[in-house]
C-alpha positions in Angstrom: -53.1 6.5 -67.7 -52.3 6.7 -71.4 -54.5 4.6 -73.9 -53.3 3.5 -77.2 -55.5 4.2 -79.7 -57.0 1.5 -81.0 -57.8 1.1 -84.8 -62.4 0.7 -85.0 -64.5 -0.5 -87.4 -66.3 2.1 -89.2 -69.9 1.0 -89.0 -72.7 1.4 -92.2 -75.2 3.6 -92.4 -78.0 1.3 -90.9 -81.1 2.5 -88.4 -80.1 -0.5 -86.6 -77.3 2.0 -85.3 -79.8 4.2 -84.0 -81.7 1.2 -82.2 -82.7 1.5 -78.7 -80.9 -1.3 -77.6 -77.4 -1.4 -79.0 -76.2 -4.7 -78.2 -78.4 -6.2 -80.5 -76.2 -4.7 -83.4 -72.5 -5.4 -82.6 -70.6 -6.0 -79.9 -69.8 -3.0 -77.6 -66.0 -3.0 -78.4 -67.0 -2.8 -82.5 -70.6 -0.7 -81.7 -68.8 2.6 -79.8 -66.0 3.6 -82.2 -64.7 6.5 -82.7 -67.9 8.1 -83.9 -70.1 6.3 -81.7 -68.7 7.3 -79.0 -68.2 11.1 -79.7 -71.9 11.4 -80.2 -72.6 9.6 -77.3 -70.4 12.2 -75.2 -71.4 14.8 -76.5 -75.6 14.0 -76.4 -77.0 16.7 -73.8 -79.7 14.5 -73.4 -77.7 11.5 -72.7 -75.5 13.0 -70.3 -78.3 14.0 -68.2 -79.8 11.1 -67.9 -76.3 8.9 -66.7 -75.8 11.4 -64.5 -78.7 11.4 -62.7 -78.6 7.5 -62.6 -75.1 7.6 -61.5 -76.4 9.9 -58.9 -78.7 7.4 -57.8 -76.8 4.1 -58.0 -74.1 6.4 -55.7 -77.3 6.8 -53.4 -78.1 3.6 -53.1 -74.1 2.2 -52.3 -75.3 3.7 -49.0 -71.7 4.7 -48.6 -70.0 6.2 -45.2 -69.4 9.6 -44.7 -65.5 9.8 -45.5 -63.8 10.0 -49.2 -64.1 6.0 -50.7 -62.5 4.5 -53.3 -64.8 2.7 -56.0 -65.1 0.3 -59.2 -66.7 2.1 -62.1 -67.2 -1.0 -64.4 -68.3 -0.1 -67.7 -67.1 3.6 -67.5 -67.3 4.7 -70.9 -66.5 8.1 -71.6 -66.1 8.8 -67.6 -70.4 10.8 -67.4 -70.7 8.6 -63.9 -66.8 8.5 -63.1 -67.4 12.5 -62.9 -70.1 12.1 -61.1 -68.4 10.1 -58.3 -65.8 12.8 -58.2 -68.7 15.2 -57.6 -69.6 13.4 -54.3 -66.2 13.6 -53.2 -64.8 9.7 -53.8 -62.3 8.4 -55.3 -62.5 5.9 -58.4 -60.8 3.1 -61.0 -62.8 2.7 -64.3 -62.7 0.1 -66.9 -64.5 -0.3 -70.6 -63.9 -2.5 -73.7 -64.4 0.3 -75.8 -61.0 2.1 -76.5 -62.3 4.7 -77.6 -65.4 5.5 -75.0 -61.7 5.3 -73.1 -60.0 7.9 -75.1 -63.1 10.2 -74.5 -62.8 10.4 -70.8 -59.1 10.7 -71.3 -59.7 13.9 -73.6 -62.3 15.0 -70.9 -59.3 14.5 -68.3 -61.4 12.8 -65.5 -60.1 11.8 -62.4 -60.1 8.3 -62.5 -57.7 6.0 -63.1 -58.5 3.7 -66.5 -58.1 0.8 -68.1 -59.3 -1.4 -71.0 -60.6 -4.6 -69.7 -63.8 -6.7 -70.3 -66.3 -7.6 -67.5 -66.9 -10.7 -68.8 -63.3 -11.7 -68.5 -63.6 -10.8 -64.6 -60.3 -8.5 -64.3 -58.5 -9.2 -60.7 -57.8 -6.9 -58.1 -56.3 -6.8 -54.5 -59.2 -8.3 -52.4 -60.8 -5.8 -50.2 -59.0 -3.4 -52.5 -62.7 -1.3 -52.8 -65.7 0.7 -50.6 -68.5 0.0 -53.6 -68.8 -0.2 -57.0 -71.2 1.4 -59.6 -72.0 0.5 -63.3 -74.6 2.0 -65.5 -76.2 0.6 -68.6 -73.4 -2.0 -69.2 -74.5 -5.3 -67.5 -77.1 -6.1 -69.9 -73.8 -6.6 -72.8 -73.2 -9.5 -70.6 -76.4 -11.3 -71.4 -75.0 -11.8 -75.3 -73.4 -14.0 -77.4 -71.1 -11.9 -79.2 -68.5 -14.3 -80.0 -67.7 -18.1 -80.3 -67.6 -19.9 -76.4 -69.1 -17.3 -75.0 -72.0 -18.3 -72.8 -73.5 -15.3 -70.8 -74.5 -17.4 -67.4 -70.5 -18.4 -66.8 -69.6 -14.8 -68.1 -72.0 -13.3 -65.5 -70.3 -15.8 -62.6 -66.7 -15.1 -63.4 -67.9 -11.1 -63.1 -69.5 -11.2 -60.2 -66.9 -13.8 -58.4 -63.9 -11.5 -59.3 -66.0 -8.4 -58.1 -66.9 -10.1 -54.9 -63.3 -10.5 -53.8 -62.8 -7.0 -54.5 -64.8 -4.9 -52.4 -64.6 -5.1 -48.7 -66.9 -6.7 -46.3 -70.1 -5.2 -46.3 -69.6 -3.1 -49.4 -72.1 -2.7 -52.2 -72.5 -2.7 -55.6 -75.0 -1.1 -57.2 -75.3 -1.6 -61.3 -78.0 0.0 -63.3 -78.9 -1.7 -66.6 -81.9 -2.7 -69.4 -83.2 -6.3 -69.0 -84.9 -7.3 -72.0 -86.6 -9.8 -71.0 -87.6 -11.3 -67.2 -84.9 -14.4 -67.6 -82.4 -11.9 -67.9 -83.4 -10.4 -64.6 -83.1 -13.8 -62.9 -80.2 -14.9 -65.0 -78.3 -11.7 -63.1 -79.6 -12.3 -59.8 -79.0 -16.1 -60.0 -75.4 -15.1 -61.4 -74.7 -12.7 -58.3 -76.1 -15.0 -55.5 -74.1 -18.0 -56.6 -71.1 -15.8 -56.2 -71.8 -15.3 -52.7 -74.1 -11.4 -52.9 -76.9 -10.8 -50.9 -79.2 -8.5 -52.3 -81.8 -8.0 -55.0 -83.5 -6.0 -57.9 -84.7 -2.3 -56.9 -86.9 -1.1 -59.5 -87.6 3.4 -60.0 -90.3 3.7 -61.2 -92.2 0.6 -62.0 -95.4 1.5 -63.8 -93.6 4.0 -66.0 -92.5 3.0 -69.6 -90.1 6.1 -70.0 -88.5 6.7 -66.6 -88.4 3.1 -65.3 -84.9 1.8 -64.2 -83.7 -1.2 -62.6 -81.1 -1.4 -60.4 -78.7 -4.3 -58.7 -78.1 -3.7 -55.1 -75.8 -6.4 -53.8 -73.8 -6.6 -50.8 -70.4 -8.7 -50.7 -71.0 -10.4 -47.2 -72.3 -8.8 -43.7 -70.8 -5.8 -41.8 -72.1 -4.0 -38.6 -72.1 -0.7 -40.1 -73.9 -1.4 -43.0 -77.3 -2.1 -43.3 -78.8 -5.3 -45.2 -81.8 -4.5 -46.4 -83.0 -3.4 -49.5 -84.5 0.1 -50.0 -87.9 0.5 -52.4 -87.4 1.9 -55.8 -88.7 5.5 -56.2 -92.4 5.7 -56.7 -93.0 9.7 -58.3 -94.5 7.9 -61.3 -97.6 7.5 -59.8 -98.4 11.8 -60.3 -97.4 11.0 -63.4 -99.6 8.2 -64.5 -102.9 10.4 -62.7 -101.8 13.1 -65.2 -102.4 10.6 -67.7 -105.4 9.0 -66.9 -106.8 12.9 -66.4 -105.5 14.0 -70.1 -107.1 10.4 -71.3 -110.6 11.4 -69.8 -110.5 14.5 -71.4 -109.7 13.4 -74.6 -112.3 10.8 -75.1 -115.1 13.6 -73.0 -113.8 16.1 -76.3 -114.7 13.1 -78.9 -118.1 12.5 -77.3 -118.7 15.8 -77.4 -117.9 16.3 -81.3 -119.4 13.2 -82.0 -123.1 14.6 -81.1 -123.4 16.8 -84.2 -122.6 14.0 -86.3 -125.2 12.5 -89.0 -126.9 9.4 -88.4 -126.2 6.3 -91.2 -130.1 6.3 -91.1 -130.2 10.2 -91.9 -127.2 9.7 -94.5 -129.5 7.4 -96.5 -132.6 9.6 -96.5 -131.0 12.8 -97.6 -129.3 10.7 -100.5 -132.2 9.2 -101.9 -133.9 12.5 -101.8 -131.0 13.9 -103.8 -131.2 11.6 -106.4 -135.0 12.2 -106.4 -134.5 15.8 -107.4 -131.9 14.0 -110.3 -134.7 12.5 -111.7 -133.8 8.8 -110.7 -135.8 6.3 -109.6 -135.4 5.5 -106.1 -137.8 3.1 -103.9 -140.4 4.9 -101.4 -139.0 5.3 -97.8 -140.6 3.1 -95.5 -140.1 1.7 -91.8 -137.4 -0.6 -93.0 -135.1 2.4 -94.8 -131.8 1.9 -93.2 -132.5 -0.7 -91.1 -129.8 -3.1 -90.6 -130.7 -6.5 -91.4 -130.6 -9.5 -89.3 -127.9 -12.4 -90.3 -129.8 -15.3 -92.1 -129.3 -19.0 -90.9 
């Protein structure tokens, strides 16, 4: 698929840019131009981390043992498209950001693309997919960014047109970073009304670095596929015992060092004597030296 390339605004130098949560500066099509987007592909760090949440969203679509074809909405510069291809499947993507497209293009991926906006609900053939995956795009829904746009009927039109899309029974599974608790049930309000079953699976809830949540919905029932939703992974918990253990040491080590310390009471007495070897005039220590005073009333 060719993409035209499509003339971006050059954003300022602003640490807004560098925020952890990007839709909170400009819209995606205007925040990942050309620049954006080439560090994005080319972050190590950040590559790592879609792919292993692609992995996971692909473990989760709980999809059969045969090649599939699936909806990669949000795909970007084509890190989770490649990691479909890695499990053997098949895949369409679609981004607003022209040039997160032109990335994958230059990265020849697999997948089909096009430019398209989620909130816009593109159409396809119904039944036309086996699943669909997104990762870190939903949350864009949940803005303003231009005039009419309200992110509740945005959210519907999504999750309507993506409902008619996959077969019955298939899943969609769409990783992404709620900032808030209404956005959470915005989503899930947004998804059931369209007719998904389903729910909110959370990796690593008592984490603050590795937590993720994840939308597992399923368009309608099938025999072959089961309904219920699996538990979000749980590994933080060695984690957070690794913390409380480095915690106890830390305050054991500031009790220790805090035993050779003076006393205020001691502070006082080996001042005064100081200035008694000056020469000046200083009262004679008695039982009330240092003594904190009680509050008058």
């Amino acid at each position: 698929t060719t993409i035209a390339a499509a003339t971006r605004l050059s954003l300022p130098s602003s640490p807004l840019a560098t925020m952890s949560r990007p839709e909170h500066y400009a819209p995606a099509d205007i925040f990942y131009n050309d620049e954006e987007a080439a560090k994005y592909a080319s972050n190590s760090r950040m590559i790592e981390i879609q792919t292993k949440m692609s992995n996971r969203a692909l473990e989760l679509c709980l999809l059969p043992d045969r090649p599939c074809l699936l909806l990669d909405i949000g795909c970007g510069s084509g890190i989770s498209g490649e990691a479909i291809t890695d499990a053997g499947h098949m895949w369409i993507g679609y981004d607003i950001s022209g040039s997160m497209l032109g990335i994958a293009e230059k990265r020849e991926v697999d997948g089909d693309l096009f430019l398209a906006d989620a909130g816009h609900g593109p159409r396809f053939r119904p039944g036309s997919f086996d699943g669909a995956i997104s990762i870190s795009a939903l949350q864009w829904l949940c803005n303003c960014d231009k005039k009419g746009h309200e992110p509740f009927r945005r959210l519907r039109l999504f999750f309507e047109r993506l409902y008619l899309c996959l077969r019955k029974g298939a899943r969609a599974v769409m990783q992404f970073y709620p900032e808030t608790a209404g956005q959470v049930e915005m989503i899930t309000a947004a998804a059931l009304r369209a007719g998904f079953g389903g729910g909110v699976v959370v990796d690593y809830p008592h984490s603050s670095k590795a937590k993720k949540h994840y939308l597992v919905v399923y368009a309608g029932l099938s025999g072959d596929m089961p309904q219920n939703i699996p538990q979000g992974l749980q590994g933080e918990i060695e984690e957070s015992k690794k913390s409380i253990a480095v915690a106890q040491r830390e305050r054991f080590k500031r009790k220790k060092g805090s035993k050779g310390k003076k006393s205020y009471k001691d502070k006082v007495f080996e001042k005064k004597e100081h200035q008694r070897q000056q020469g000046i005039g200083v009262r004679k220590d008695t039982k009330y030296t240092a003594r904190k005073r009680k509050p008058k009333f």
